[in-house]
MARVOBA-810235 format. One line per 5 residues: number of its first residue (from 1); their letters; for each residue x, y, z of N, C-alpha, C. Coordinates in steps of 0.05 Angstrom, whole numbers, plus 5000, padded with zeros to 4 digits. Last residue first. Example, Ala and Ser with C-alpha at 12.3 -4.5 7.8 and 13.67 -1.06 7.14 Angstrom:
residues 2
2	SA	5257 4955 5142 5273 4979 5143 5258 5001 5157; 5264 4886 5156 5246 4910 5156 5264 4934 5156
end
This chain:
residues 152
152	XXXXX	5106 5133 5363 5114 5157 5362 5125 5169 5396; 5115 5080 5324 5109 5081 5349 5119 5118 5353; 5092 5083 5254 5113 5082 5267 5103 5091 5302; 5042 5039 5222 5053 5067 5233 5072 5064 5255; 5080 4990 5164 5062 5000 5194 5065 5031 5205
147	XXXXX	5117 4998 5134 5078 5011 5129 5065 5013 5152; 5144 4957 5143 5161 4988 5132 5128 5003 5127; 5124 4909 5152 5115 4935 5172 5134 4951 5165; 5135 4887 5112 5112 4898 5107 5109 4919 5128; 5179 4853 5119 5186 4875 5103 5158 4892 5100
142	XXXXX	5155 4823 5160 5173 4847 5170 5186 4864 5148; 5134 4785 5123 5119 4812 5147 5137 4832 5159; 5120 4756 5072 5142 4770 5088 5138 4800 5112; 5079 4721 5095 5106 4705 5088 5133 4728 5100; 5037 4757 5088 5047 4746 5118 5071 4741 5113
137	XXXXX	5042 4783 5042 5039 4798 5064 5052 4784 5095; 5041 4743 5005 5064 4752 5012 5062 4771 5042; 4989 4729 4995 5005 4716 5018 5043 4722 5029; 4980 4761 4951 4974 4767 4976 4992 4755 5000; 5042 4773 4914 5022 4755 4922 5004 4767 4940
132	XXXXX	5084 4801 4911 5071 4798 4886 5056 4768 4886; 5116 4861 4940 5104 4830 4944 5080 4832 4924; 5170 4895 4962 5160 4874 4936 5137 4848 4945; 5214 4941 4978 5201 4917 4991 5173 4917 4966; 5241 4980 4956 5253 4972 4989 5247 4945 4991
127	XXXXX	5274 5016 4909 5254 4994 4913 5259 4983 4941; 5292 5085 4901 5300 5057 4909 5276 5040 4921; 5286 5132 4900 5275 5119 4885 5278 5095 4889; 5309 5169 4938 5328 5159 4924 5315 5146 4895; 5264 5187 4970 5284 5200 4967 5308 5195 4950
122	XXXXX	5220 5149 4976 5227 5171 4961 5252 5187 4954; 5230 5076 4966 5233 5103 4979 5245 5126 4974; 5178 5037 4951 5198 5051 4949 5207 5074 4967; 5137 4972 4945 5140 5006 4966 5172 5012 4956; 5085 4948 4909 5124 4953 4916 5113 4985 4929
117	XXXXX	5044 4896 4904 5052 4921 4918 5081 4922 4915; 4993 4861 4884 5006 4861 4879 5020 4888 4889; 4937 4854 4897 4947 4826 4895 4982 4832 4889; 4927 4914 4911 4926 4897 4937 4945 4861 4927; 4952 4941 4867 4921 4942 4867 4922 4916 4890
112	XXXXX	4995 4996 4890 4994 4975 4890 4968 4969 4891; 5053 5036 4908 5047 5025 4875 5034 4998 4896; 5078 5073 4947 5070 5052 4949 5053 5047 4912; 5131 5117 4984 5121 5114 4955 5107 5085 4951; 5156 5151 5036 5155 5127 5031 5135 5136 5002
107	XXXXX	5150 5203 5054 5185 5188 5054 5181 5159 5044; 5145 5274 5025 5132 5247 5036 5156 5221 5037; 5131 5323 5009 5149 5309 5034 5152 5289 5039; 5110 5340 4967 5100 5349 4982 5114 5329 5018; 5147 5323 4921 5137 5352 4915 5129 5366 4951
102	XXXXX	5152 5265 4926 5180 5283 4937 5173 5313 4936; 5106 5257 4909 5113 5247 4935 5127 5269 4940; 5114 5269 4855 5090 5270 4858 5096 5270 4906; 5158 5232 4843 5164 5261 4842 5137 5277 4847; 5143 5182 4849 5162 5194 4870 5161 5226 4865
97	XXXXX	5101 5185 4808 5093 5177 4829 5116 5193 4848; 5134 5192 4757 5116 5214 4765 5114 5213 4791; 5166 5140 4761 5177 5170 4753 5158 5189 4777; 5132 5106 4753 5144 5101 4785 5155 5129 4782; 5078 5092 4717 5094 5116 4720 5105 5112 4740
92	XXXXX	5058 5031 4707 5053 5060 4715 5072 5069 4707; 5081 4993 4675 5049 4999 4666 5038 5025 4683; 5139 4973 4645 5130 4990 4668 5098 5001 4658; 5144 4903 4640 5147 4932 4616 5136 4945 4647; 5148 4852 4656 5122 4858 4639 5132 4885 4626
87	XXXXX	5189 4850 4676 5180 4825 4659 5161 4838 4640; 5209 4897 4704 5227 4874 4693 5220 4866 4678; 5169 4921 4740 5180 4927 4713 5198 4922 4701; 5106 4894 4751 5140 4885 4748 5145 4898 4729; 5056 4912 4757 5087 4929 4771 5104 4907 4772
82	XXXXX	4994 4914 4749 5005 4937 4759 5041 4945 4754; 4942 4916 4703 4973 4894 4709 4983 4914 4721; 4882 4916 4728 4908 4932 4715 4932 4918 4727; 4848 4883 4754 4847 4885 4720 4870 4902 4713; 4841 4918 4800 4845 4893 4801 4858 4875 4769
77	XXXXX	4865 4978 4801 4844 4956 4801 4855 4935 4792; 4910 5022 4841 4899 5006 4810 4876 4985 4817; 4941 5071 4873 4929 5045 4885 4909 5046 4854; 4991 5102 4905 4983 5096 4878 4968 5063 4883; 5002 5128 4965 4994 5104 4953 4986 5115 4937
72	XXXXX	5054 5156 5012 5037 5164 4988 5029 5137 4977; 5064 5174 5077 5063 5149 5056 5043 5154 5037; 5069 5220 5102 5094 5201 5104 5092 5188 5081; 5054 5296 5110 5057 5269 5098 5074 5248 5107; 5044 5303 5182 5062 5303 5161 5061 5287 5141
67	XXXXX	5013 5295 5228 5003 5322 5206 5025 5322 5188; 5037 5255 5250 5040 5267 5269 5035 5306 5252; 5032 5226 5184 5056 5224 5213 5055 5250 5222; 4986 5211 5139 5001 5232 5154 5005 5219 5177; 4980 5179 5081 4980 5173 5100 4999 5196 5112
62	XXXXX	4952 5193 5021 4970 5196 5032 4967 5197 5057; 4913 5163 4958 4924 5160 4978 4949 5170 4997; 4931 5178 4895 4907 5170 4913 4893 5174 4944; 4958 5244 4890 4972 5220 4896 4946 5204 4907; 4963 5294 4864 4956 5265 4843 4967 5248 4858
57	XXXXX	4967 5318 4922 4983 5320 4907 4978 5302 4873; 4907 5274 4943 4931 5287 4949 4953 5295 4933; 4872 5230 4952 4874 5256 4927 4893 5280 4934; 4858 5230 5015 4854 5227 4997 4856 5244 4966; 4890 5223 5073 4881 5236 5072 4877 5231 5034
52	XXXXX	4886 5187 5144 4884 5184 5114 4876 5213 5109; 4882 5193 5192 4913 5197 5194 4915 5197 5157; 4838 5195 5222 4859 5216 5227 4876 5218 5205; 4813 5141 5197 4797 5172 5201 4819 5205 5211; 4851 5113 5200 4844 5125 5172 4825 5150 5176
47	XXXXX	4908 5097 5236 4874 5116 5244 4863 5124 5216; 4949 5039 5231 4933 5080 5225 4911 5074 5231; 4961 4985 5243 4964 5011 5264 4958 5036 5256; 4951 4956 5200 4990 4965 5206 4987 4986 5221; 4904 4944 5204 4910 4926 5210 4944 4936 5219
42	XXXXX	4897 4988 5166 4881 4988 5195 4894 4979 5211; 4922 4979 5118 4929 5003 5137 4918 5002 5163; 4880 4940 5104 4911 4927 5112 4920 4964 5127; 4832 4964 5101 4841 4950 5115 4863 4936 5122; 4855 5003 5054 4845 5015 5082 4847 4990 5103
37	XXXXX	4859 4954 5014 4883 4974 5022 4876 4990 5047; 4806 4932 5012 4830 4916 5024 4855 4929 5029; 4765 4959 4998 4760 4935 5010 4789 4919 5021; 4773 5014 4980 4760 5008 5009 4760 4989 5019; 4814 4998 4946 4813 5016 4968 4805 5012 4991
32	XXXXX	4779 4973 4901 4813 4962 4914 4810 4975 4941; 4751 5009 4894 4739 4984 4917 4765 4978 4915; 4768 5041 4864 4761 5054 4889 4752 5024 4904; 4790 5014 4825 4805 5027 4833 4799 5028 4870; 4754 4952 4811 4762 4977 4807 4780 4995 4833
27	XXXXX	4757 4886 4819 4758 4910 4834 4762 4931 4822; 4726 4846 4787 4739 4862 4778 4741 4880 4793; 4726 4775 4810 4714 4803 4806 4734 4813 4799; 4756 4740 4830 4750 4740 4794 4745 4764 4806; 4769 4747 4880 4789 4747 4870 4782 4759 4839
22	XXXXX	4736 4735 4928 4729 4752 4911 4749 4761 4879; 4766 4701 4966 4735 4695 4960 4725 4716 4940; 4812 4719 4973 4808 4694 4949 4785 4699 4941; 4799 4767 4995 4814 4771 4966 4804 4750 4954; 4791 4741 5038 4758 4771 5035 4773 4759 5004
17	XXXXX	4834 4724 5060 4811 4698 5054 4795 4706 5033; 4862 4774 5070 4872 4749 5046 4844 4733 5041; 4834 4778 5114 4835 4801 5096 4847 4788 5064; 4859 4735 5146 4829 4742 5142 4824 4761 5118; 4913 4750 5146 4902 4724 5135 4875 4722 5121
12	XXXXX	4919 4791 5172 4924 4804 5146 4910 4771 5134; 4898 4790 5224 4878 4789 5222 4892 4795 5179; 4943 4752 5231 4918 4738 5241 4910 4748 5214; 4987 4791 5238 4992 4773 5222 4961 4761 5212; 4961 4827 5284 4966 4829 5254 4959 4816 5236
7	XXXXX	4975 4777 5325 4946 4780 5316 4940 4803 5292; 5032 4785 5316 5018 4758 5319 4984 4753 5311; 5050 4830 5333 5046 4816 5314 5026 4789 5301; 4989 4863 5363 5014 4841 5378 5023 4834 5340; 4944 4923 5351 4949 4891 5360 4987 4878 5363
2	XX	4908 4969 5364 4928 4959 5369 4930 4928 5373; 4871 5015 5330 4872 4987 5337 4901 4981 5344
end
């Protein structure tokens, strides 16, 4: 799918609406997945049929560049406090996760049950980009296309 920012932006709104309208439920792991992390990857230009590849290294989720790992996702349900590790205490592992990444190449690191995401980057561990809303997606979009697939 190729779209314009603009109609991105659109369709990450729509994909926000799917969240409110379902918000109480209790997504588990694997419906986090299907129902709103595959579709925000859709929406940032991957081919999930090409480009996803699942259970990777203990990594949920790992997105391939041109057959290269790039982007590892740690992806939680809805009910799991995922990722301030400021306020709340650290409820994953960000340790394991990069070193889980850094094992098999990978240049980006994603922690996230959709209401809530930090992308890091592997190679340092360094926090890049933080959003701890849905509507963060749009608000901050150009810290979000550090996800989009890169123009090759």
């Amino acid at each position: 799918m190729s779209l314009d920012e603009k109609s991105r932006i659109e369709k990450i709104r729509e994909l926000n609406n799917k969240w409110f309208a379902t918000r109480a439920k209790d997504h588990d792991e694997e419906s986090v997945i299907e129902n709103f992390i595959c579709p925000l990857l859709e929406i940032l230009g991957w081919n999930l049929s090409r480009d996803l590849k699942r259970e990777v290294n203990r990594i949920d989720c790992v997105l391939y560049l041109e057959n290269k790992p790039y982007i590892g996702i740690e992806a939680k349900s809805f009910s799991h406090g995922v990722i301030d590790e400021n306020k709340r205490g650290v409820i994953f592992n960000k340790d394991r996760l990069i070193k889980n990444c850094r094992e098999i190449c990978i240049t980006w690191a994603v922690i996230t049950r959709y209401i809530e995401t930090i992308v890091y980057r592997v190679d340092n561990g360094e926090k890049v980009a933080s959003f701890t809303h849905p509507n963060e997606y749009v608000e901050k979009f150009k810290e979000l296309k550090i996800l989009q697939k890169p123009s090759i």
